[in-house]
PyMOL Python script that loads the backbone (N, CA, C, O; Angstrom):
from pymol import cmd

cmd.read_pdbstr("""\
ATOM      1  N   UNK A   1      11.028  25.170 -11.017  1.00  0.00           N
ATOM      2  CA  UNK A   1      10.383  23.882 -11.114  1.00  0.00           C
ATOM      3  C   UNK A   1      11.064  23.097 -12.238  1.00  0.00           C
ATOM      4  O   UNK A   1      11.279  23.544 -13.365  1.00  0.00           O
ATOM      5  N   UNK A   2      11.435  21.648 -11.718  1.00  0.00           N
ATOM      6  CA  UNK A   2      12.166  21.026 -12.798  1.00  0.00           C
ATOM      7  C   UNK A   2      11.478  20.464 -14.066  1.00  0.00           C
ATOM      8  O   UNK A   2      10.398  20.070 -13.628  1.00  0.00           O
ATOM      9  N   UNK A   3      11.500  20.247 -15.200  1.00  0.00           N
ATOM     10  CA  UNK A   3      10.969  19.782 -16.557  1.00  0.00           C
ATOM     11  C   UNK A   3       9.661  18.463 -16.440  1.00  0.00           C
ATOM     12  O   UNK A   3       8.854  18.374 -17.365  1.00  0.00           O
ATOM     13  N   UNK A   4       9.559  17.358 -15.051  1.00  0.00           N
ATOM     14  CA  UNK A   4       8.969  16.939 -14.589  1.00  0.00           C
ATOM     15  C   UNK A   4       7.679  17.619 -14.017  1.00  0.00           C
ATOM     16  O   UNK A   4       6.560  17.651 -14.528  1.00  0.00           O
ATOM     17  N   UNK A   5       7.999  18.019 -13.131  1.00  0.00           N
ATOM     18  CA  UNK A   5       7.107  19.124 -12.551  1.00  0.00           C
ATOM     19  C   UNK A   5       6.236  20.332 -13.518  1.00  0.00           C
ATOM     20  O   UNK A   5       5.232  20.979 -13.219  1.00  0.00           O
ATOM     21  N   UNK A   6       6.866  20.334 -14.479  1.00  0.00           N
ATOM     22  CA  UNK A   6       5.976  21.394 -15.023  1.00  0.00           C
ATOM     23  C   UNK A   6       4.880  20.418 -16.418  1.00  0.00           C
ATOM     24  O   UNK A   6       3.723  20.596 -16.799  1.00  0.00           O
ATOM     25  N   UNK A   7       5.893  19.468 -16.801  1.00  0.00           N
ATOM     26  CA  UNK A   7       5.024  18.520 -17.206  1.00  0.00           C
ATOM     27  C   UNK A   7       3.102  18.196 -16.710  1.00  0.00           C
ATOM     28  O   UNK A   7       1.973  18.235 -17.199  1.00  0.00           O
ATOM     29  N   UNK A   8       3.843  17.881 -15.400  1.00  0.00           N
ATOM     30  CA  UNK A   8       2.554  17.241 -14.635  1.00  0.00           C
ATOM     31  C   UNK A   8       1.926  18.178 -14.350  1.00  0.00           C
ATOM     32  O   UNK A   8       0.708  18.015 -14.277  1.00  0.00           O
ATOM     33  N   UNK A   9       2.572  19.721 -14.035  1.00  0.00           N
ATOM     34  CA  UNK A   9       1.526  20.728 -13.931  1.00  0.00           C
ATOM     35  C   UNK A   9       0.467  21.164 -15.131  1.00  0.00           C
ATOM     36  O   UNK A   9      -0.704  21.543 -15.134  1.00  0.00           O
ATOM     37  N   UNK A  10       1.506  20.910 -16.187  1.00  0.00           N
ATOM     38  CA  UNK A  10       0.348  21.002 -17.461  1.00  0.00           C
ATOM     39  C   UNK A  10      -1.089  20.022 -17.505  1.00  0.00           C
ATOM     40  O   UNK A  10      -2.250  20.287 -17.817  1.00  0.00           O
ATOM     41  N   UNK A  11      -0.282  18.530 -16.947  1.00  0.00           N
ATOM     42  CA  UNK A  11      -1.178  17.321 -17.549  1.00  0.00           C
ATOM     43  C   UNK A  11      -2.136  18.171 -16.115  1.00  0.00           C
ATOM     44  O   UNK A  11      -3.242  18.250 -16.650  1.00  0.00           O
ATOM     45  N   UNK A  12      -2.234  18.521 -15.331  1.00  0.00           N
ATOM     46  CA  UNK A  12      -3.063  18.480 -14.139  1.00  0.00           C
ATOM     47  C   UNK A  12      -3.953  19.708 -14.423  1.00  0.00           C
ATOM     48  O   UNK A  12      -5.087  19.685 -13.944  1.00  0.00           O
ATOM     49  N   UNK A  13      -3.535  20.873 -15.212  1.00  0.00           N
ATOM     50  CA  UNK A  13      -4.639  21.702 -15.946  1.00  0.00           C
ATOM     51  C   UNK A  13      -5.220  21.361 -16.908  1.00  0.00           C
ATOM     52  O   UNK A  13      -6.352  21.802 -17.108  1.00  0.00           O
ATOM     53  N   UNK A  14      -4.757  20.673 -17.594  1.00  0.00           N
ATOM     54  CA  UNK A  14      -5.383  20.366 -18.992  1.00  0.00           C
ATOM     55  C   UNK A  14      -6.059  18.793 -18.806  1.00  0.00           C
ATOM     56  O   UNK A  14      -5.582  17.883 -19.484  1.00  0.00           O
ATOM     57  N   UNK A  15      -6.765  18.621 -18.214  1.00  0.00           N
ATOM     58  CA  UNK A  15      -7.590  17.188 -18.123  1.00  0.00           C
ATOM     59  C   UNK A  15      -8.656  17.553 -19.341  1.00  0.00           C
ATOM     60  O   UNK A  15      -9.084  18.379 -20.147  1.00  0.00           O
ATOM     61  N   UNK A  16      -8.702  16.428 -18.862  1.00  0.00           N
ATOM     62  CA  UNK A  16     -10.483  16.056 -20.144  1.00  0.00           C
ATOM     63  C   UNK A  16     -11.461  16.706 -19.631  1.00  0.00           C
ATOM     64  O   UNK A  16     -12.304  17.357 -20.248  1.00  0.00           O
ATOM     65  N   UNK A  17     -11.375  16.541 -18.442  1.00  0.00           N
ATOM     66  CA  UNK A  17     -12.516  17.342 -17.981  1.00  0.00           C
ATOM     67  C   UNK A  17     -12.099  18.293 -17.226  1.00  0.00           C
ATOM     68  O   UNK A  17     -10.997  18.322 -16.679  1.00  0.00           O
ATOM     69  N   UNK A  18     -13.208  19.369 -17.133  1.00  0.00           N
ATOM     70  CA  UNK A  18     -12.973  20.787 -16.454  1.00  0.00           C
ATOM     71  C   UNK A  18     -13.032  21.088 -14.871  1.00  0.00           C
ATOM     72  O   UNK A  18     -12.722  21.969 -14.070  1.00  0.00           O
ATOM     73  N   UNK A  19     -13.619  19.818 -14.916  1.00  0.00           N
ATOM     74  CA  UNK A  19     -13.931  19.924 -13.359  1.00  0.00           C
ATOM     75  C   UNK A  19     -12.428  19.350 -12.737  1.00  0.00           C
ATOM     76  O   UNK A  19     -11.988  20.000 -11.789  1.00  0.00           O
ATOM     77  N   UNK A  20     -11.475  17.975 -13.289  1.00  0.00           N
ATOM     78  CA  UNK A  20     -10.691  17.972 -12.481  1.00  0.00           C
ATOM     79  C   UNK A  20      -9.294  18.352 -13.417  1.00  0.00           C
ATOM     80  O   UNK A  20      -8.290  17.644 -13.494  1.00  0.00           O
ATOM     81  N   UNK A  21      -9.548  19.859 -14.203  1.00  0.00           N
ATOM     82  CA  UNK A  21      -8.887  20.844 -14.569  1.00  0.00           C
ATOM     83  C   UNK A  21      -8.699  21.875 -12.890  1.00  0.00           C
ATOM     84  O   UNK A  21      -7.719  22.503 -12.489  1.00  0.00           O
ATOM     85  N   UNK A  22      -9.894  21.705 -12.328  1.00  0.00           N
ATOM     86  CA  UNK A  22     -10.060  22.586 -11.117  1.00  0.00           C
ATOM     87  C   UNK A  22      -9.430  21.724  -9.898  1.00  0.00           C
ATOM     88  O   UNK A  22      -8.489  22.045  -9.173  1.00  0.00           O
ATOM     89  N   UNK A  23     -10.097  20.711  -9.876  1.00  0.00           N
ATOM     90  CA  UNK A  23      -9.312  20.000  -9.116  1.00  0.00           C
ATOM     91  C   UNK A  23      -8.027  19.343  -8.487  1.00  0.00           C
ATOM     92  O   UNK A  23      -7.653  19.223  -7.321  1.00  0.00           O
ATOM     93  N   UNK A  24      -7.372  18.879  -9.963  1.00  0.00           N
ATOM     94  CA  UNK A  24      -5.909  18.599  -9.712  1.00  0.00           C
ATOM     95  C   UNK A  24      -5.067  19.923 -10.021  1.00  0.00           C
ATOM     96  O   UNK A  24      -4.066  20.378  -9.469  1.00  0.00           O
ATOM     97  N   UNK A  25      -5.894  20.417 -11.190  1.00  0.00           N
ATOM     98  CA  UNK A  25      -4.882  21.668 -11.470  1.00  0.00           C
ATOM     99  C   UNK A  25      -4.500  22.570 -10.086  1.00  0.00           C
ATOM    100  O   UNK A  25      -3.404  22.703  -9.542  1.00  0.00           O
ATOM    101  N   UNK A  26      -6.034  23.232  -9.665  1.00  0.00           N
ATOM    102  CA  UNK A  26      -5.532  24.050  -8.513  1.00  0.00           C
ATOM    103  C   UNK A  26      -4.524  22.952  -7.050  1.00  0.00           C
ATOM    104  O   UNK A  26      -4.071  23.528  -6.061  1.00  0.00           O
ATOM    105  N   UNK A  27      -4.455  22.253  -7.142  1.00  0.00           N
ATOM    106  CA  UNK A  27      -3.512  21.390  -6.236  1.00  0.00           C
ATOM    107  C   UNK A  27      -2.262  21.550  -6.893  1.00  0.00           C
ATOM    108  O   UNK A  27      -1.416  22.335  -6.464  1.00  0.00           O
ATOM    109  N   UNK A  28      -2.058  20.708  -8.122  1.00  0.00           N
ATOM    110  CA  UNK A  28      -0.662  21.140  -8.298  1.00  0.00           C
ATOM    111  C   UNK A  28      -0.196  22.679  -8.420  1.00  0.00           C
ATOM    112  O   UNK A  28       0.977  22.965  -8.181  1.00  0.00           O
ATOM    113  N   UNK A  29      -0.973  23.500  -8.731  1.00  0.00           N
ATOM    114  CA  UNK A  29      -0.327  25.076  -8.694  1.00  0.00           C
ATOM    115  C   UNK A  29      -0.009  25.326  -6.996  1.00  0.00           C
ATOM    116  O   UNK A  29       0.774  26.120  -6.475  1.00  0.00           O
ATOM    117  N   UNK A  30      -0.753  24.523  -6.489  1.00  0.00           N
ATOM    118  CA  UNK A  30      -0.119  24.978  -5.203  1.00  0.00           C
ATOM    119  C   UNK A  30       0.789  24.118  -4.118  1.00  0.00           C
ATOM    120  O   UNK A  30       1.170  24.506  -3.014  1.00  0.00           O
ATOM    121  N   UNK A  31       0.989  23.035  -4.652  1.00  0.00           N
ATOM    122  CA  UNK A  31       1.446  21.942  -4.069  1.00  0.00           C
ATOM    123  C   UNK A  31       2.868  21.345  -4.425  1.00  0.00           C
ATOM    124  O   UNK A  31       3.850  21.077  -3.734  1.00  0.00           O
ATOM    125  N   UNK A  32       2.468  21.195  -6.374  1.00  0.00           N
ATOM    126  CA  UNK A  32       3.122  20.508  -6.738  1.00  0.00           C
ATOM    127  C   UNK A  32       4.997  20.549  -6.640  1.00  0.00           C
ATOM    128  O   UNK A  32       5.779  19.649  -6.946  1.00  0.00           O
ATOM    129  N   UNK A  33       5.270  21.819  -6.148  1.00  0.00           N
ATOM    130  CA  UNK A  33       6.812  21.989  -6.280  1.00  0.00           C
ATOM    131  C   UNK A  33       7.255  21.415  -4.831  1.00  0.00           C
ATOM    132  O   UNK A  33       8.401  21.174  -4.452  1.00  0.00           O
ATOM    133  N   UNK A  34       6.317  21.295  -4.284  1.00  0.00           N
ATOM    134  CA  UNK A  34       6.892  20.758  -2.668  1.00  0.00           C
ATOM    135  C   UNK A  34       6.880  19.349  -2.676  1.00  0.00           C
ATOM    136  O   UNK A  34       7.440  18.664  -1.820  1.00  0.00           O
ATOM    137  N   UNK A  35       6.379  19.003  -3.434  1.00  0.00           N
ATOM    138  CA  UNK A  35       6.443  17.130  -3.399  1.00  0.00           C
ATOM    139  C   UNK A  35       7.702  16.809  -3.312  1.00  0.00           C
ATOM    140  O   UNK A  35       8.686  17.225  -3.924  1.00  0.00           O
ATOM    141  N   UNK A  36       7.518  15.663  -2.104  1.00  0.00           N
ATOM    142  CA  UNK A  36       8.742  14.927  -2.535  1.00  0.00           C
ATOM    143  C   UNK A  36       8.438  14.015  -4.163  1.00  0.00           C
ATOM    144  O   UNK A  36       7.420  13.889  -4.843  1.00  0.00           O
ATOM    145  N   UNK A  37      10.223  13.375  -4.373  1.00  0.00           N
ATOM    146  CA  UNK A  37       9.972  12.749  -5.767  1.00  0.00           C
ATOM    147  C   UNK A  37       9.233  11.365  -5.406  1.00  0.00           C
ATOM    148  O   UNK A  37       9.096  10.474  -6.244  1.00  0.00           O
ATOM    149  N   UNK A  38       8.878  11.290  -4.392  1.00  0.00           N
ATOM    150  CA  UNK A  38       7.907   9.803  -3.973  1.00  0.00           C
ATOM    151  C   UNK A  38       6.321  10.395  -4.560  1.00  0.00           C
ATOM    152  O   UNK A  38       5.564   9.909  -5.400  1.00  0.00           O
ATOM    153  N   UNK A  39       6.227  11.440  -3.861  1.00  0.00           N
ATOM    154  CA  UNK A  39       5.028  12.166  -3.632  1.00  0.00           C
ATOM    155  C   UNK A  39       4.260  12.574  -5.444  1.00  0.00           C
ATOM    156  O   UNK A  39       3.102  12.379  -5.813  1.00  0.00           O
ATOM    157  N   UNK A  40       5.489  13.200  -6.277  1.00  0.00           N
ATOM    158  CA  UNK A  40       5.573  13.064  -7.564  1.00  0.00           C
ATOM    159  C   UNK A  40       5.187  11.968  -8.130  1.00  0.00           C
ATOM    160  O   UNK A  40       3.996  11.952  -8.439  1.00  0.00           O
ATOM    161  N   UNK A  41       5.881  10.914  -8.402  1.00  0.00           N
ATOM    162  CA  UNK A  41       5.504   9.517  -8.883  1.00  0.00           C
ATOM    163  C   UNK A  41       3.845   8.956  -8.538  1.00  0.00           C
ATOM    164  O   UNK A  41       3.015   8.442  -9.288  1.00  0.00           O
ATOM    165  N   UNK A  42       3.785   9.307  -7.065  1.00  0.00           N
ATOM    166  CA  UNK A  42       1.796   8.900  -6.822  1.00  0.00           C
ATOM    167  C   UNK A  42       1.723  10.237  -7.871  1.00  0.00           C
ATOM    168  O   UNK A  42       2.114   9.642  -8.875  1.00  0.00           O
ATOM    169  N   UNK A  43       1.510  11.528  -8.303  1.00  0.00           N
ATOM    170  CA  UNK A  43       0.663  11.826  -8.410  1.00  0.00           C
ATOM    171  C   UNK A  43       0.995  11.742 -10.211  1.00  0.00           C
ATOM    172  O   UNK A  43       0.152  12.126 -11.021  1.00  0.00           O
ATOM    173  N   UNK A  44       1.999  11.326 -10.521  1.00  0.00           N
ATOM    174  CA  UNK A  44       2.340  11.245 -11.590  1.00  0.00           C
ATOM    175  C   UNK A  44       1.369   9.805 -12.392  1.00  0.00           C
ATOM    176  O   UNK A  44       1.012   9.767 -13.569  1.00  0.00           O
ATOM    177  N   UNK A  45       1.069   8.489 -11.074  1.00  0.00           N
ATOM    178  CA  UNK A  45       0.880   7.599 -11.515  1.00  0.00           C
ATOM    179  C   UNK A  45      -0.903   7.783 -11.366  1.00  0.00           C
ATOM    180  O   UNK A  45      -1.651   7.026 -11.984  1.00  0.00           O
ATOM    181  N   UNK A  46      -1.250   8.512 -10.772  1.00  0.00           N
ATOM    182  CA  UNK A  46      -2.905   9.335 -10.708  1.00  0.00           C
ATOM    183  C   UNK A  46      -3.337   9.659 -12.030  1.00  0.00           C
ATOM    184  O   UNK A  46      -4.313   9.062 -12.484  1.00  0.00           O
ATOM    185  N   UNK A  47      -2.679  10.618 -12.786  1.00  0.00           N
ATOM    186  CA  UNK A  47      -2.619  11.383 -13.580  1.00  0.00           C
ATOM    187  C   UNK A  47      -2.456  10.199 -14.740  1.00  0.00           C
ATOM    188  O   UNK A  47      -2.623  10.611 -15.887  1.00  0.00           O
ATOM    189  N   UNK A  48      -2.197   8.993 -14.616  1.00  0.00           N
ATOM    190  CA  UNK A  48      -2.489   7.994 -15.835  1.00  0.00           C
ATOM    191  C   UNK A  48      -3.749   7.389 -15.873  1.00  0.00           C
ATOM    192  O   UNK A  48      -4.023   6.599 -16.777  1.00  0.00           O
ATOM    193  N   UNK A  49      -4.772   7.754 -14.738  1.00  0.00           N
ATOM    194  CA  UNK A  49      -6.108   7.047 -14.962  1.00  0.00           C
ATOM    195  C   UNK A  49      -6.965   7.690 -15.530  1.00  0.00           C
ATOM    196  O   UNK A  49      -6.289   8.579 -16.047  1.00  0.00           O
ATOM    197  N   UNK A  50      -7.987   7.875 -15.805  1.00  0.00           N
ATOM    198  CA  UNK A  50      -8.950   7.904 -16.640  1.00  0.00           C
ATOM    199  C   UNK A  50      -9.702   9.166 -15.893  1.00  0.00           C
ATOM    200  O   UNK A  50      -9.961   9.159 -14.690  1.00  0.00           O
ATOM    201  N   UNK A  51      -9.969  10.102 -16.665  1.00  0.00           N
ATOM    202  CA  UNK A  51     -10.892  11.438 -15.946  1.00  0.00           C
ATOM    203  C   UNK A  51     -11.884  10.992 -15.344  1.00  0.00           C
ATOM    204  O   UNK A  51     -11.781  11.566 -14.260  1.00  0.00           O
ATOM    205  N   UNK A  52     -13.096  10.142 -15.267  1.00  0.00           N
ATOM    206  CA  UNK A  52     -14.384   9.902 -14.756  1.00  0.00           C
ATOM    207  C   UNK A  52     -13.647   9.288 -13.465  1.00  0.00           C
ATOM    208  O   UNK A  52     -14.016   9.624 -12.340  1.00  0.00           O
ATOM    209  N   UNK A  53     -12.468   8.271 -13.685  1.00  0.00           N
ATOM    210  CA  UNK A  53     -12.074   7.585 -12.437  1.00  0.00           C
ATOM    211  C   UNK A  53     -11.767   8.917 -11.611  1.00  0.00           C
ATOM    212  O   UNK A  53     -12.452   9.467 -10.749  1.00  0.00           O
ATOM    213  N   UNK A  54     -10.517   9.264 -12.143  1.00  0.00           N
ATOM    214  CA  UNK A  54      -9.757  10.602 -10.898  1.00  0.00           C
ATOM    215  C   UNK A  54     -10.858  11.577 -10.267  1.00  0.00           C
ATOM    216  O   UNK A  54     -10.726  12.058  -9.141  1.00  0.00           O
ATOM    217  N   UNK A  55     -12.423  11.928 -11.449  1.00  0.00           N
ATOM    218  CA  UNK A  55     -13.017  13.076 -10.618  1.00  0.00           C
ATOM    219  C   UNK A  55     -14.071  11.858  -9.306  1.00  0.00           C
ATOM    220  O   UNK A  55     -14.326  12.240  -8.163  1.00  0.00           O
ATOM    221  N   UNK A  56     -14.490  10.521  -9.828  1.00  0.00           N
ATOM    222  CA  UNK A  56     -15.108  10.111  -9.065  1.00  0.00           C
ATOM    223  C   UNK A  56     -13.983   9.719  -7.181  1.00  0.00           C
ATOM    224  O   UNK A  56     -14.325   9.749  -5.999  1.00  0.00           O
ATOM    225  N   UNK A  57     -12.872   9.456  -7.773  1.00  0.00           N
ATOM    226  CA  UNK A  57     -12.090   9.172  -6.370  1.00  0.00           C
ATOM    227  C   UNK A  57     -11.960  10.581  -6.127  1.00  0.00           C
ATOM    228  O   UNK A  57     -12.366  10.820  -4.990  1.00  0.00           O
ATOM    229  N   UNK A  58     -11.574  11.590  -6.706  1.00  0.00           N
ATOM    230  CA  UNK A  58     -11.594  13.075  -5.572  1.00  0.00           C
ATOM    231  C   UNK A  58     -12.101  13.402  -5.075  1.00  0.00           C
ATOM    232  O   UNK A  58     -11.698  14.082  -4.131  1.00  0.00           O
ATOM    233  N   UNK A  59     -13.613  13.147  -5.346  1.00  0.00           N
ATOM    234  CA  UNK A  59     -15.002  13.484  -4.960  1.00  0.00           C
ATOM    235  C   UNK A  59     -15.376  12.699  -3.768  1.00  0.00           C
ATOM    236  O   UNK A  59     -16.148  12.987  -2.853  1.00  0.00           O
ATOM    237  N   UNK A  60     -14.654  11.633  -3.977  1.00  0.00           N
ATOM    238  CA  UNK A  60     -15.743  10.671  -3.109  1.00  0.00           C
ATOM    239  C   UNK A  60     -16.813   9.969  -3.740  1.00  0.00           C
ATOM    240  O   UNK A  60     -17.021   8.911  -3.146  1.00  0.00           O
ATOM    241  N   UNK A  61     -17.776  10.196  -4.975  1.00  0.00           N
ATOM    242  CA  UNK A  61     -18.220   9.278  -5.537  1.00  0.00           C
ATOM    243  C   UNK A  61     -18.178   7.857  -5.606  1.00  0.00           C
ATOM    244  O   UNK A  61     -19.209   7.185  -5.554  1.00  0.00           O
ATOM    245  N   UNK A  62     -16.875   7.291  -5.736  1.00  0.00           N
ATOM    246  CA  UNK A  62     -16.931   5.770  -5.792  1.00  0.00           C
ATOM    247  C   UNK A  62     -16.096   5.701  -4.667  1.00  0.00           C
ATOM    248  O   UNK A  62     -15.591   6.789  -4.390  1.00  0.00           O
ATOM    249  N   UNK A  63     -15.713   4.537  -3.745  1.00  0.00           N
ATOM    250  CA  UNK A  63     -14.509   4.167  -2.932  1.00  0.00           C
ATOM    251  C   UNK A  63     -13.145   4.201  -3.914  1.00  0.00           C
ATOM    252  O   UNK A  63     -13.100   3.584  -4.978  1.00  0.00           O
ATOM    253  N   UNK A  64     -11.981   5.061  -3.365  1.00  0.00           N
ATOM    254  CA  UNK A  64     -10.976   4.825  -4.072  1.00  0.00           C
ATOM    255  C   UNK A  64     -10.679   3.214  -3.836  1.00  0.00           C
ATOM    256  O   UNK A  64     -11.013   2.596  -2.825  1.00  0.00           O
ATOM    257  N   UNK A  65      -9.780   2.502  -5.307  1.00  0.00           N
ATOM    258  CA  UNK A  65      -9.371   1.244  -4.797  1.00  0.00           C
ATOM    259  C   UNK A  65      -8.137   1.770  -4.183  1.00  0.00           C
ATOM    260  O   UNK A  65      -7.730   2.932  -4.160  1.00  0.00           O
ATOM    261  N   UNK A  66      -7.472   0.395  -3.552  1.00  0.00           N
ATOM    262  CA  UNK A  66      -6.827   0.137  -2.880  1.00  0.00           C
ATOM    263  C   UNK A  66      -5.047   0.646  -3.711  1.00  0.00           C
ATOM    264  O   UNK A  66      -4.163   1.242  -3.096  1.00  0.00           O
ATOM    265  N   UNK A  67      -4.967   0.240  -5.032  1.00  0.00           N
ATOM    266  CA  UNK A  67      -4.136   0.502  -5.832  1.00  0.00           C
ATOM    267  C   UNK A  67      -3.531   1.867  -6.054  1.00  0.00           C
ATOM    268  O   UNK A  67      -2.322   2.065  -6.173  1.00  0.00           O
ATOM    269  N   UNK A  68      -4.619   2.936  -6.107  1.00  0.00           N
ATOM    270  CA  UNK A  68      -4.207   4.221  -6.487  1.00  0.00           C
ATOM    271  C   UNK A  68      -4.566   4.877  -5.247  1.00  0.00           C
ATOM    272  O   UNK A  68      -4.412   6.080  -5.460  1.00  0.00           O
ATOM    273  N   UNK A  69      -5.103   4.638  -3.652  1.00  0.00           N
ATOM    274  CA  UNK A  69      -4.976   4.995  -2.679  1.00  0.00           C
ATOM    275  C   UNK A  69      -3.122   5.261  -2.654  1.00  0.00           C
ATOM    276  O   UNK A  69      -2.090   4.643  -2.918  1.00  0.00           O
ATOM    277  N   UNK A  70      -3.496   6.386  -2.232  1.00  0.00           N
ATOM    278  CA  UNK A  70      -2.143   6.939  -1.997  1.00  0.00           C
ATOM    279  C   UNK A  70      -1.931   8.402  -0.749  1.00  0.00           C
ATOM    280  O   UNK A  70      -2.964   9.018  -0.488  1.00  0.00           O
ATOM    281  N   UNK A  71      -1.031   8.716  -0.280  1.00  0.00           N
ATOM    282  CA  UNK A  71      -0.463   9.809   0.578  1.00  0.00           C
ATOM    283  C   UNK A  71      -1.492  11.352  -0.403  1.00  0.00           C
ATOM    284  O   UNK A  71      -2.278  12.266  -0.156  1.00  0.00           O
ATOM    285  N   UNK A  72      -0.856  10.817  -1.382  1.00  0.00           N
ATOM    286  CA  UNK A  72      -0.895  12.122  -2.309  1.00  0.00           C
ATOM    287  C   UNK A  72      -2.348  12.165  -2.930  1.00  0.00           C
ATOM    288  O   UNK A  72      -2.858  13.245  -3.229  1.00  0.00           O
ATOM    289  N   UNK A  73      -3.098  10.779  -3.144  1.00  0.00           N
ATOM    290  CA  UNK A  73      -4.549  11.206  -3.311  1.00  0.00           C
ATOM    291  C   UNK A  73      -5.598  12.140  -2.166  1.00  0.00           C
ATOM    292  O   UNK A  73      -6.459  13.019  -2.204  1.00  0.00           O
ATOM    293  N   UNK A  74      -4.885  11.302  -1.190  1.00  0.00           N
ATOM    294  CA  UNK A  74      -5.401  12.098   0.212  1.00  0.00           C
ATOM    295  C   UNK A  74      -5.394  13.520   0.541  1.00  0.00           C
ATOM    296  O   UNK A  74      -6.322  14.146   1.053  1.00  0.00           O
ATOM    297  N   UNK A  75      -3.906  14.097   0.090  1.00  0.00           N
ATOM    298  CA  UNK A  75      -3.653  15.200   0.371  1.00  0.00           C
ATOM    299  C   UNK A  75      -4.743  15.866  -0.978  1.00  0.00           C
ATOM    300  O   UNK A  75      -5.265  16.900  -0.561  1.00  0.00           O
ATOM    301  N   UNK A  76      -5.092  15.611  -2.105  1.00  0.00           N
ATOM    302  CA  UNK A  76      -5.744  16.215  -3.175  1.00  0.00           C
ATOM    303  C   UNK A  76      -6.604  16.248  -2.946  1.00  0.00           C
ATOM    304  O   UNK A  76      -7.244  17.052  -3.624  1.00  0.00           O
ATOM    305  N   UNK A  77      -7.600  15.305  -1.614  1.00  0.00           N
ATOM    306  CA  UNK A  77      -8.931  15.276  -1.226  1.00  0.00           C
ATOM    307  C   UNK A  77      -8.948  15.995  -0.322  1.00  0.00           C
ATOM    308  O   UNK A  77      -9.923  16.714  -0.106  1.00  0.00           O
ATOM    309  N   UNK A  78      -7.585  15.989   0.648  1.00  0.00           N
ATOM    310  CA  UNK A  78      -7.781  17.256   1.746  1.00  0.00           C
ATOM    311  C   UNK A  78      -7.864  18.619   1.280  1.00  0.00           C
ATOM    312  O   UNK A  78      -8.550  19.445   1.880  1.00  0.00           O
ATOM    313  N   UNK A  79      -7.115  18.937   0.104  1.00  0.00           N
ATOM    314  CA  UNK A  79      -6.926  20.363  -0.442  1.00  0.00           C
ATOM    315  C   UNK A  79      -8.483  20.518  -0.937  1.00  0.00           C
ATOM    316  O   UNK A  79      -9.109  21.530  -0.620  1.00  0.00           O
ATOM    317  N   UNK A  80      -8.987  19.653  -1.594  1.00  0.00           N
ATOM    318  CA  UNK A  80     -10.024  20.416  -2.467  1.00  0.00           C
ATOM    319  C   UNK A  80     -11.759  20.234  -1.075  1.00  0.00           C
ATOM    320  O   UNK A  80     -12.965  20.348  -1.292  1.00  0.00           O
ATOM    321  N   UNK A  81     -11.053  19.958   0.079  1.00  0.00           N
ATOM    322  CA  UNK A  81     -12.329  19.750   0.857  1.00  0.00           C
ATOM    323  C   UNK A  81     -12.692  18.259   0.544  1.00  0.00           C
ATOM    324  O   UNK A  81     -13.849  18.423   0.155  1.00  0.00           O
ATOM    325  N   UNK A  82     -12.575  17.562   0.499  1.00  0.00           N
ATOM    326  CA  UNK A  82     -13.610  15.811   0.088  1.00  0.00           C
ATOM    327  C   UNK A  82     -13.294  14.786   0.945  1.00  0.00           C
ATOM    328  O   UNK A  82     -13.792  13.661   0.905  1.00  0.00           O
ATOM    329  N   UNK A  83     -12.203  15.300   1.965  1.00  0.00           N
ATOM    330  CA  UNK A  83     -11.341  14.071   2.466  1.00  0.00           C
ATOM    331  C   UNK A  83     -12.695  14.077   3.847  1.00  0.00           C
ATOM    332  O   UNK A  83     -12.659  13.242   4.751  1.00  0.00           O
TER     333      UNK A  83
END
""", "prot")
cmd.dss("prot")
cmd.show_as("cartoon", "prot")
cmd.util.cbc("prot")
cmd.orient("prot")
């Protein structure tokens, strides 16, 4: 895994919160080396919003907006069951 990739695998275990420690983390441990570098960048640009935002759009809680709707949010809602 290249220096990118393990980056984001860190930022995706180590959230603020524990819950989408479980969430993104277990996705990128299982996902993250297959991304394309498109696929990277969404989840790279995910991973700049705010914990209450990312666990409420994984969840389903709020409507994702339109902005951070992405390929790769989808696939994180399909993996963890929410989609």
């Amino acid at each position: 895994m290249d220096a990118r990739r393990k980056r984001l695998l860190y930022r995706a275990t180590h959230c603020g919160m524990k819950e989408n420690d479980v969430l993104l983390g277990k996705f990128a441990l299982a996902r993250l080396a297959e991304l394309t570098e498109d696929e990277a960048d969404q989840f790279e640009n995910l991973m700049n919003h705010s914990d209450n935002d990312l666990y409420n759009w994984v969840t389903g809680r709020e409507p994702t907006p339109d902005i951070v709707d992405s390929p790769v949010l989808r696939l994180i809602k399909e993996f963890n069951g929410t989609l």
